[in-house]
C-alpha positions, 0 to 999 in steps of 0.5 A: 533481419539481423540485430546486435545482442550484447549484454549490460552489466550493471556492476559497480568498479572493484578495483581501487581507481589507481589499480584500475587506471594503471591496468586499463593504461597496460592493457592500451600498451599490451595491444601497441606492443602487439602492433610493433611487433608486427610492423617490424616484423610484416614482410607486405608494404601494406601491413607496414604502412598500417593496415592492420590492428590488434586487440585483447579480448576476454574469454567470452571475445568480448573486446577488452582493449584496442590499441592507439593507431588500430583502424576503426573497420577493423576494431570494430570487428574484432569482437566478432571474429573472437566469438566465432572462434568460441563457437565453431571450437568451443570446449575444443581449444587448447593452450599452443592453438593458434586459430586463423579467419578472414570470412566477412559472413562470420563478422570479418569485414573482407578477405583480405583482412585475415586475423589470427587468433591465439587463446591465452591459458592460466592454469589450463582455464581460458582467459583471453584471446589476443587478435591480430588482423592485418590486410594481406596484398592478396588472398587468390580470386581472379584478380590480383590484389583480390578486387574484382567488380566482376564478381557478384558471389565471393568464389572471384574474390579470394579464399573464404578461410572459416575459422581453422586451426593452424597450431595444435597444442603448439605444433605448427600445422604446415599442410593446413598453411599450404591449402590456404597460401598455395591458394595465393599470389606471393605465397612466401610473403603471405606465410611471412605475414602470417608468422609475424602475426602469429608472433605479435599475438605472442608478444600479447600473451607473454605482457599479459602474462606479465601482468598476472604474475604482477597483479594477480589473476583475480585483480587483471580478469577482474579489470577485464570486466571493469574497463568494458562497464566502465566505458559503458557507464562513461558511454550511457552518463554522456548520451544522457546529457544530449537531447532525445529524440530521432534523426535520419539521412541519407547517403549513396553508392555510386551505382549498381552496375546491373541497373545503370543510372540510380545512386544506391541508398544508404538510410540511417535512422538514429534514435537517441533515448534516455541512455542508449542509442539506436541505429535503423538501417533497414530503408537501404537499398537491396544488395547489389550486384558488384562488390561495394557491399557490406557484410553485417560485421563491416555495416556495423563497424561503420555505425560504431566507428561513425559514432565513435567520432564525436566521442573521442574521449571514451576508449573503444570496447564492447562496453560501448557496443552494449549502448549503441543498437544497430539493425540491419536489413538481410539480403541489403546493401547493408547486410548481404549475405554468403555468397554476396561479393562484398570485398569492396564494402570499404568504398562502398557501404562502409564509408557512406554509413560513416559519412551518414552518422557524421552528418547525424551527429554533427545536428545534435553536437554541432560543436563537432561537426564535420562535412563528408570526407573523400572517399577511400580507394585501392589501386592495384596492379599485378603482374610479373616483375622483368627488372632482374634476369629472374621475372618475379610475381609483383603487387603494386598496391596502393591507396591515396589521402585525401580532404576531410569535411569542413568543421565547425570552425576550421577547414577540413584536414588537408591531404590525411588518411581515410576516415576508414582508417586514420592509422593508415600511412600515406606509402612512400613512392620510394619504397613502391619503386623498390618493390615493383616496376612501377614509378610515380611520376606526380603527386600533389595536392589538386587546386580547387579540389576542396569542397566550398564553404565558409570552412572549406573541405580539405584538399584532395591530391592527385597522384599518377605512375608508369609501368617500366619493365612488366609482363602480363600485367593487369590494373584493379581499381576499388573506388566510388564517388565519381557520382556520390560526389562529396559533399557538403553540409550547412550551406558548404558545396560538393569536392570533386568526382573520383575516378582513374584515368589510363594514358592521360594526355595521350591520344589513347586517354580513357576515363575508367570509372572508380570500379575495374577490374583487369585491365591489362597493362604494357611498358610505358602506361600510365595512369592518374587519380585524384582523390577528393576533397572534403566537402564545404561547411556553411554558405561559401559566401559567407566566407572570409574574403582574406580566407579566400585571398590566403588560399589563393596564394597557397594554391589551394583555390584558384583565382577562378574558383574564388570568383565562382565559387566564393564570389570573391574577385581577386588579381594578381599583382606578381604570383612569386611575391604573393602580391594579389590584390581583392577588388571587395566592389567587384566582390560585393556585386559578384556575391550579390549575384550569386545570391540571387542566381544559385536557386535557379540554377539548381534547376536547370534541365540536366541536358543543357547542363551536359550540352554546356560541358561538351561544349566547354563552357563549363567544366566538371567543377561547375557542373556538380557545384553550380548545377547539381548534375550528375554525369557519367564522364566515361561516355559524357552524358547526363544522368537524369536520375542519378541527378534528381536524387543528388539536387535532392540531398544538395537542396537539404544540405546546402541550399536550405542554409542559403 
């Protein structure tokens, strides 16, 4: 079993408190400045649209700085990566060096996420180690995009590039750039990549630099020292205000594909003590046999990033990895090791041990607390470009907002990046349609996809395309929650099931599921997906029935879903006025019986439920949020186990608070 070890320093701060601040601030502005460079200088949509980050780390690899908009899987990484750097090259590193590494086994998160790495010399002595990670579009494997479910060991899902040197005392090694690169679809936009974050570490070096000249090398590697212990001592002050003692929850990946019905479970223990904070993961599931997996780097990303969360006031360093322990279980769905596929963990493993800690800690800092979020996923087609005379290689990837959970006193966030990364952008459909023959033909904010609460979860969207001028063109889809669906907490309700549709409303319509991989495409397909919404927070009967009214006049519930989800009887008078009308007789009965049926009907036999749905008398809505029942819609059954473990979470989560 596998453990985190970084060590504590008890030294008091040096620096005087203006110093210190004015160089902590400059370090913060030191890893923006690096994350501008790369913006305007990536050549993929994706790292434009912000899959990336930065970070400084002292000679050791400890982190120093993370930046503003970094995504929390990767910072949480970054430190890893460093170190492994120092320990495959140790005393062989020398200015002009530039290192590159993406191996998930090695602390990275997945292959796509490729770092670069570029030591920073004063006097011929190591001083830092400034880090550029950015998600490239492609890194080989079977499939375009590099997902594929298919794969159980990583040889299907892209080149494993172990930390390699791709400058030498400054002298760019292009023979070592075109193994890796060659190996790649597009490999002229990978190369751009790779340049700008070459460039953008540059621009790291130089400010840094700047800021010894300034201040003295003595006075910044001393701050280096002082922002980690000072995260660390604002990190220990602050768990020991909160009450002690041991929590646990848990929460699932959709399936393993080898084994059918079963939610895969996640396990969290917590362990808050005097001033530190222990995470016991080892009750998880075996690794899996598709790619939703966690390498350790990534499990231990979600637990740092899942508790960060509720600490937004403290910057993010390795001195608050020195307070938080983790303990993940080898050959786990938590920690699966080399040559485990685990390219999917950020829909998988990642996500949901997020989504646990939200839950921990919204039980012991309530004032915080948050429902469970939808859930991340990328859409990916490749193929071969035939809107000019030259058909060129294209990769439409792509990834959607969703609902935040319901808060303590607030609905959850509407259409908003992934709790994966909140520095994400939403793509612009104008600038897909620039770069590949695909073109979005809806997308909007899905009625009735918010989890039900007294605070709502927020509302998923639903977005949906058609394939022009292509050739041998395949589709990938990483996703989950088509099982796990989202879902709430204190008394809240579940969202809505994930998962792409090929050629709706077409006589060839068919449900894919929220994993796939090469499923070939024509000219004139299309496809759809929605994204859900939060989860509920609190009892939805305990709702404010002018809450109610103003969703449905914003369209984000509808009439019919106020009456079944929050009791509340509402008609409409003229929709383009936004004149309704709330019949609170009809609504006091209604809720009345809701009241007394809602136990019940959390035991009914999943086969009835299922033989209701085909007959369509209920619809998927009423299926997970009346009934608890978990279905597999590609082929509309029932699942019997899937579904005891899911009214088993919903009974702790909704109805004990009813």
């Amino acid at each position: 079993m596998s453990t985190t070890k970084l060590e504590t320093s008890d030294k008091v701060q040096n620096l005087d408190p203006v110093t210190f601040e004015v160089l902590k601030n400059g370090f913060v502005n030191l890893v923006d400045q690096m994350a501008e460079q790369m913006l305007r200088t990536c050549y993929s949509f994706v790292i434009y649209n912000r899959d990336f980050s930065c970070a400084l780390c002292d000679a050791q690899g400890n982190t120093v700085m993370q930046g503003t908009q970094d995504i929390s899987v990767h910072v949480g990484t970054l430190h890893l990566t460093a170190k492994a750097v120092l320990e495959d090259f140790a005393d062989d590193i020398h200015p002009g060096d530039v290192f590159l590494v993406n191996d998930p086994y090695r602390g990275g998160t997945h292959f796509s996420d490729v770092r670069v790495i570029l030591p920073v010399f004063h006097d011929d002595k190591l001083i830092a180690l400034m880090q550029t990670n950015g998600h490239w579009a492609d890194v080989g494997g079977s499939n375009p995009g590099s997902f594929d479910i298919t794969a159980k060991e990583h040889y299907g899902e892209g080149l494993r590039i172990p930390p390699v040197r791709i400058y030498s005392k400054g002298q760019y090694l292009t023979d070592v750039v075109k193994i890796i690169v060659m190996n790649m679809r597009i490999p002229e936009e990978r190369i751009g990549d790779l340049r700008s974050q070459v460039e953008a570490a540059k621009v790291g070096e130089k400010q840094l630099k700047e800021m010894i000249e300034k201040y003295g090398i003595h006075t910044v590697l001393t701050a280096f020292e002082e922002v980690q212990n000072y995260v660390e001592r604002l990190m220990r002050a602050k768990i020991k205000a909160l009450p002690k003692g041991q929590w646990e929850t848990v929460d699932y990946i959709d399936m393993d594909p080898q084994l059918g019905d079963g939610l895969i479970p996640i396990r969290v223990k917590m362990t808050i003590t005097d001033d530190e904070i222990a995470y016991d993961l080892s009750d998880s599931h075996p690794y899996i046999s598709c790619f939703l997996n966690a390498g350790f780097g990534s499990a231990l990303s979600g637990t740092y990033a899942g508790t960060k969360t509720f600490f937004p006031d403290i910057p993010l360093n390795s001195g608050f990895y020195r307070v938080v322990k983790i303990y993940l279980p080898e050959n786990s769905v938590v920690n699966a090791p080399s040559p485990v596929a685990v390219s999917g963990y950020c829909s998988g493993a990642f996500e949901k041990i997020m989504n646990a800690c939200f839950e921990l800690w919204s039980n012991i800092m309530p004032e915080r607390a948050i429902a469970c979020s939808f859930n991340l996923e990328y859409l990916l087609i490749g193929g071969y470009d035939q809107r000019r005379d030259s058909s060129e290689y294209f990769m439409w990837y792509d990834w959607m907002a969703g609902g935040h959970g319901g808060r303590i006193d607030r609905d959850g966030a509407n259409t908003t990046s992934p709790v994966f990364g909140v520095g994400l952008s939403v793509q612009p459909c104008e600038g897909q349609e620039r770069l590949s023959p695909v073109v979005t033909t809806k997308h909007e904010i899905i009625i009735d996809s918010a989890g039900p609460g007294k605070y709502r979860g927020g509302c998923g969207v639903e977005k949906g395309g058609i394939l022009t001028d292509v050739n041998q063109t395949v589709m990938s889809y990483c996703c989950d929650r088509s099982r796990s669906i989202t879902w709430g907490i204190m008394g809240g309700l579940p969202s809505i099931a994930q998962g792409a549709i090929l050629n709706p409303n077409k006589e060839s319509e068919e449900f894919l599921g929220t994993i796939f991989s090469n499923i070939e495409l024509k000219k004139g397909d299309t496809f759809t997906r929605p994204s859900a919404g939060g989860g509920g927070l609190g009892d939805p009967l305990a709702r404010d029935v002018k809450a109610v009214l103003e969703d449905v006049i914003d369209e984000y519930v509808s009439i019919e879903r106020a009456k079944l989800d929050y009791g509340v009887i509402i008609h409409e008078i003229d929709r383009d006025l936004d004149a309704f009308e709330i019949d609170m007789a009809a609504t006091l009965k209604e809720r009345d019986y809701i009241r007394k049926s809602r136990h019940r009907w959390l035991g009914t036999d999943p086969i009835e439920v299922e033989q209701m749905y085909n007959k369509g008398e209920i619809n998927q809505m009423d299926v997970v949020r009346k009934y608890g029942v978990i279905m597999d819609y590609q082929t509309n059954k029932a699942l019997p186990i899937s579904t005891e473990q899911y009214r088993e979470a919903m009974k702790k989560r909704s109805l004990a608070y009813w």
